[in-house]
N, C-alpha and C positions, 0 to 999 in steps of 0.2 A: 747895469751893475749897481749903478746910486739907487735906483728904484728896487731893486732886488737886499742890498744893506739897508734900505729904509722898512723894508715890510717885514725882516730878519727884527728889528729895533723894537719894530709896531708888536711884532708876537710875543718880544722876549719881556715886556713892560708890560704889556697884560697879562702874562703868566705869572708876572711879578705880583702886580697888581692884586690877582686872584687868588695868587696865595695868601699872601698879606689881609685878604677880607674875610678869608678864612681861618688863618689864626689868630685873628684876632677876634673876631663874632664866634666863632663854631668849635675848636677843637685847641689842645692845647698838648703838647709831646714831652714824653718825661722816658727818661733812659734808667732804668734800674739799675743800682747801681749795691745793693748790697744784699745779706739773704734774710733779714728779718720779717720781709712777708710770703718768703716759702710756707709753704710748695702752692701758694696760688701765684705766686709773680715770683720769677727768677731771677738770678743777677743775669743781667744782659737782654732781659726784655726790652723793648721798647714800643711802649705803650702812648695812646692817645685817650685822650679826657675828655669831653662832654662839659661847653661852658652854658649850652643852653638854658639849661638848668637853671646852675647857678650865679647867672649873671655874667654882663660883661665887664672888664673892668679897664679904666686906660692904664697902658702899660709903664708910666711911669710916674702913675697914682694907686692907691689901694680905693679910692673908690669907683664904688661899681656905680654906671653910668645906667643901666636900664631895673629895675626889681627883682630881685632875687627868691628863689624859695630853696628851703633845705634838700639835701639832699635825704635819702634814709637811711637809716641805722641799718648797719650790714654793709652797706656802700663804702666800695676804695676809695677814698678822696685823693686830692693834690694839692697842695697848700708850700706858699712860702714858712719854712722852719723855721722856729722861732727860737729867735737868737741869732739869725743865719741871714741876714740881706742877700737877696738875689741866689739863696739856694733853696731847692724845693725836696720837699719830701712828699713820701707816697705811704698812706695810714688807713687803718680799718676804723672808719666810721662808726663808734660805738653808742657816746650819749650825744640827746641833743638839748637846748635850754631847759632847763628845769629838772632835769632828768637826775637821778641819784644814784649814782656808782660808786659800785665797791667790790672786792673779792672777797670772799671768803673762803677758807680752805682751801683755796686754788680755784673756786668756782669763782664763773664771774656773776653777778648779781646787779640787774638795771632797776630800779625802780621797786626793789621788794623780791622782782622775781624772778627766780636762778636760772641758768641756761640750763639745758640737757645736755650733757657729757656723753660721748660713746668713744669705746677704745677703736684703733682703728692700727693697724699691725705695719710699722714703718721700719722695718730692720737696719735699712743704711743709716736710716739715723739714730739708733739707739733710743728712742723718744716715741713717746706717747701722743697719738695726735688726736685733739680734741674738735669736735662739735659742737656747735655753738648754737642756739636760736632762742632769741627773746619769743615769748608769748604772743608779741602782739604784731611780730615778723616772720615770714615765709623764708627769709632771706640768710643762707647758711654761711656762718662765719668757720673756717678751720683755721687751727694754731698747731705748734707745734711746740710741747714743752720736753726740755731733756729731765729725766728720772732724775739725775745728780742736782738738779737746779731747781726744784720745783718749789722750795723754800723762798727764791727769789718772788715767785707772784702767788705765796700763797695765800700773803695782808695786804688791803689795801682800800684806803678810805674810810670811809663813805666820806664821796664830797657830791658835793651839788653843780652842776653846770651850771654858769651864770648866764645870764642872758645876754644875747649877742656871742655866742662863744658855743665852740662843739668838743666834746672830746674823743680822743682815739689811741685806738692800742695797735702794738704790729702783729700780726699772725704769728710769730715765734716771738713768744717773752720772754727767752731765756736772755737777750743780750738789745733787742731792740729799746730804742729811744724813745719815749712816747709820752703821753699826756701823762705817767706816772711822775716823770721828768722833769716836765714842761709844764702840766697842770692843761688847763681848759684852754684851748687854740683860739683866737678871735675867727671871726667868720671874715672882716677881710679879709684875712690872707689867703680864702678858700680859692681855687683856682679852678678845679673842675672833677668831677667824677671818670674816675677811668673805667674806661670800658672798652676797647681792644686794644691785643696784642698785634702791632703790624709785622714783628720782626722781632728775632729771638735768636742772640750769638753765644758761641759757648766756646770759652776760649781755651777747658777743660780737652775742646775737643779740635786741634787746629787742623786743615788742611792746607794744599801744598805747600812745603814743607815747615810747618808752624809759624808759614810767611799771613795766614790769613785765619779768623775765629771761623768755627765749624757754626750750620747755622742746626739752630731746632726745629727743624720743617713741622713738627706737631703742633708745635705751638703758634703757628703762624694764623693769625688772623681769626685767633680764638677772643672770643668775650671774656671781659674781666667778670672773676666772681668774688 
């Protein structure tokens, strides 16, 4: 029995173990928690992040202990919020050091040169959904702007990313938080690039009997874009 609760101890401490080397070197979990990056991440996602990348960092320092490289422009980041100790946010990776951002007319504009725009037919939402791609990225950014609001992003800037610093927008700018806000986010606080969804609740949708959130079986264990 002593020998059987010791190798029960022996398993449950390496599991432990292994998770802990894992979230801390490899992967980092963020629960969605609002809709300003619809319709690519939902409220109730819950996403994992990619710190490989970006570095690791000790968890109860902002510096990162091994070398870091950026991630790209187009990429969902994860970052501590600023203003916010110990809460995170989840943002569309727009500029990076040196980079020149600004909107115009509602277009977004990086460095001189304008995104492409395509309308894109969203009825539930009364809203126009836009396309997004820098010139010198493959990588498709979609937002979501309501008609009534569009006034909200239709000025803005031009400022310059400074160095050591990213800036980012949410997919829906009618009401999201963002580098508009905030201005250019430090690169410490960068946590990691997301990129799957492991699990996906929707409490829109409860089963039995609104004792439990309904899950998004579509969404499950898709790649962030």
């Amino acid at each position: 029995m002593k020998k059987l609760f010791r190798q029960y101890i022996e398993i449950v401490f390496v599991a432990l173990l292994l998770a802990f080397f894992v979230r801390f070197f490899f992967v980092a979990a963020y629960r969605v928690t609002s809709l300003n990056m619809e319709p690519n991440l939902k409220m109730g996602d819950f996403v994992l992040a990619s710190k490989w990348s970006t570095g690791w960092r000790i968890p109860w320092d902002k510096q990162k202990i091994l070398r870091s490289v950026w991630p790209e422009r187009g990429e969902v980041v994860i970052f501590e919020c600023p203003g916010a100790k110990g809460v995170n946010c989840v943002k569309r990776l727009i500029g990076l050091p040196g980079d020149r951002v600004e909107i115009l007319k509602g277009k977004l504009v990086v460095n001189g040169k304008k995104a492409r725009y395509s309308k894109v037919n969203r009825v539930q939402f009364g809203a126009l959904a836009l396309k997004e791609t820098h010139e010198q990225d493959s990588r498709i950014v979609q937002a979501r702007v309501g008609k009534e609001s569009l006034e909200k992003v239709d000025e803005y800037g031009p400022i310059v990313v400074p160095p050591g610093h990213f800036f980012v927008l949410s997919d829906d700018r009618r009401d999201g938080i963002d580098s508009r806000e905030w201005g250019a986010v430090p690169k410490s606080s960068l946590i990691g690039v997301a990129s799957l969804i492991w699990l996906s609740l929707d409490w829109q949708r409860p089963i039995l009997g609104g004792v439990f959130p309904g899950v998004r079986t579509e969404r499950l264990f898709q790649w962030v874009h």
